[in-house]
ZASEMI-201107 format. One record per residue (C-alpha): residue number from 1; x, y, z. Coordinates in steps of 0.05 Angstrom, whole numbers, plus 5000, padded with zeros to 4 digits. Example, Ala and Ser with C-alpha at 12.3 -4.5 7.8 and 13.67 -1.06 7.14 Angstrom:
% ZASEMI-201107
@resi->1 | c1->5246 | c2->4910 | c3->5156
@resi->2 | c1->5273 | c2->4979 | c3->5143
***
This chain:
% ZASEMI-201107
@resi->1 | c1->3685 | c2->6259 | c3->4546
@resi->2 | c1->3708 | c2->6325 | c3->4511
@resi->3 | c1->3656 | c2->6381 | c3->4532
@resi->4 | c1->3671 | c2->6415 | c3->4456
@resi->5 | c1->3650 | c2->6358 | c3->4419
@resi->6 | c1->3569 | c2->6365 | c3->4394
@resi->7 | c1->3539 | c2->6308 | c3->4401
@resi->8 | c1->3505 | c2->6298 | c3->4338
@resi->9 | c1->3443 | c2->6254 | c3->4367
@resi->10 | c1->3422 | c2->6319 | c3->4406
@resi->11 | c1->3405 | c2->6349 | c3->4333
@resi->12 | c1->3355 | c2->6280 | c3->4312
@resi->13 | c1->3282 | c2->6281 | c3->4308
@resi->14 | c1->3257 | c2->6262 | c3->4376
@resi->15 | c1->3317 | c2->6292 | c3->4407
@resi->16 | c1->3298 | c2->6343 | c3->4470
@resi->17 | c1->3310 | c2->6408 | c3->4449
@resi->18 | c1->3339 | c2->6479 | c3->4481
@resi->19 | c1->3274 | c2->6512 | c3->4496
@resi->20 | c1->3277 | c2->6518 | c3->4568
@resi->21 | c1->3211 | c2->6470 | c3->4579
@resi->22 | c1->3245 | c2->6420 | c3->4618
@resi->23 | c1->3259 | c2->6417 | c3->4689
@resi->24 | c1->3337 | c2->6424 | c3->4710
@resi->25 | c1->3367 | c2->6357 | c3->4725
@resi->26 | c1->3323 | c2->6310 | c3->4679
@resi->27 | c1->3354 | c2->6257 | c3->4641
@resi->28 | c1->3356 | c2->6235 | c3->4572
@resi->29 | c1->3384 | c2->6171 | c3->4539
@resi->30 | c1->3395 | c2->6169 | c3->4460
@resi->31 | c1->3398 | c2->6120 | c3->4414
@resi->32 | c1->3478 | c2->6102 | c3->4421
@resi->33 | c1->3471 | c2->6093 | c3->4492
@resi->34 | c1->3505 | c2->6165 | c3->4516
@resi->35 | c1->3469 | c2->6202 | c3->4580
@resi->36 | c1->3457 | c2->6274 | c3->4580
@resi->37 | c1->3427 | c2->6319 | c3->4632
@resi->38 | c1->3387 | c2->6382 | c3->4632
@resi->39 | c1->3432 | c2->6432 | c3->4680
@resi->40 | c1->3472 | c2->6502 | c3->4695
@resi->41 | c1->3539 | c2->6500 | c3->4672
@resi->42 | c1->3584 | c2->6545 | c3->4632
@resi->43 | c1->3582 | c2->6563 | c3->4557
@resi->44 | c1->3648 | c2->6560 | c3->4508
@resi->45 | c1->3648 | c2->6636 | c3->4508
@resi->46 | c1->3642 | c2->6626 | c3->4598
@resi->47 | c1->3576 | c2->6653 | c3->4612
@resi->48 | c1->3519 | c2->6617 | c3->4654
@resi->49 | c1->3471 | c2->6567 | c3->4607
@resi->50 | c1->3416 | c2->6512 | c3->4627
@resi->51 | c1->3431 | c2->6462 | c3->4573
@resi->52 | c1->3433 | c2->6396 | c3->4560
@resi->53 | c1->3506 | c2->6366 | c3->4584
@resi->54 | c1->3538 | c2->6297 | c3->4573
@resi->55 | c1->3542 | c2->6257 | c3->4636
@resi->56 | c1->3570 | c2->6193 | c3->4656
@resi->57 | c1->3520 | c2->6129 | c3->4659
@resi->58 | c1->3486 | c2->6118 | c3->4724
@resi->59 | c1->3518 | c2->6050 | c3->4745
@resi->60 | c1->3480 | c2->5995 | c3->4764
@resi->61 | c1->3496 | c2->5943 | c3->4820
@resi->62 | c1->3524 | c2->5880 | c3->4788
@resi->63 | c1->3475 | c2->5820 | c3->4810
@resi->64 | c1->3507 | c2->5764 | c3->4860
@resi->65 | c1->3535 | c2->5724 | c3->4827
@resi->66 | c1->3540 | c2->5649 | c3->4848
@resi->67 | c1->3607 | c2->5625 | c3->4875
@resi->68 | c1->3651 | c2->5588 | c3->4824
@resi->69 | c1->3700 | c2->5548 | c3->4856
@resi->70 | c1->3769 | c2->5538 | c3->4826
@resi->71 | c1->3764 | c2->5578 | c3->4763
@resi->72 | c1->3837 | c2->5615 | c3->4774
@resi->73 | c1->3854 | c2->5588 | c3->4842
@resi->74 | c1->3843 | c2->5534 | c3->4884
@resi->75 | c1->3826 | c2->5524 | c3->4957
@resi->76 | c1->3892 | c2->5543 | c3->4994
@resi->77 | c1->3932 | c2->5482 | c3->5024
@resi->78 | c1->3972 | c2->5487 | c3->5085
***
């Protein structure tokens, strides 16, 4: 994800806002599905910020799956 784009979900009602009263490294979900987190990083102009910064989904582990014989390959012969 580009870093310069703004992320226009961050500017919605119920959005979190700027105003320093959360705690670094909370989490926030919107509406389309993109993860942000509230943490130190650097500005456009370079200096120091707490802000909140896109991050990439937390994945989850797939569930087992049951075993499904023969759907591209058989059992090998020989």
């Amino acid at each position: 994800m580009d870093s310069t784009v703004i992320h226009i979900c961050l500017q919605t009602q119920g959005a979190p806002s700027n105003d320093g009263g959360h705690a670094v490294g909370e989490r926030w979900v919107c509406s389309c599905g993109d993860t942000f987190v509230y943490r130190e990083g650097f500005n456009r102009a370079g200096y120091p910020s707490v802000e909140w910064w896109p991050m990439p989904v937390v994945p989850q582990p797939r569930q087992e799956q049951k075993v499904r014989r023969g759907l591209l390959f058989g059992p090998r012969k020989g």
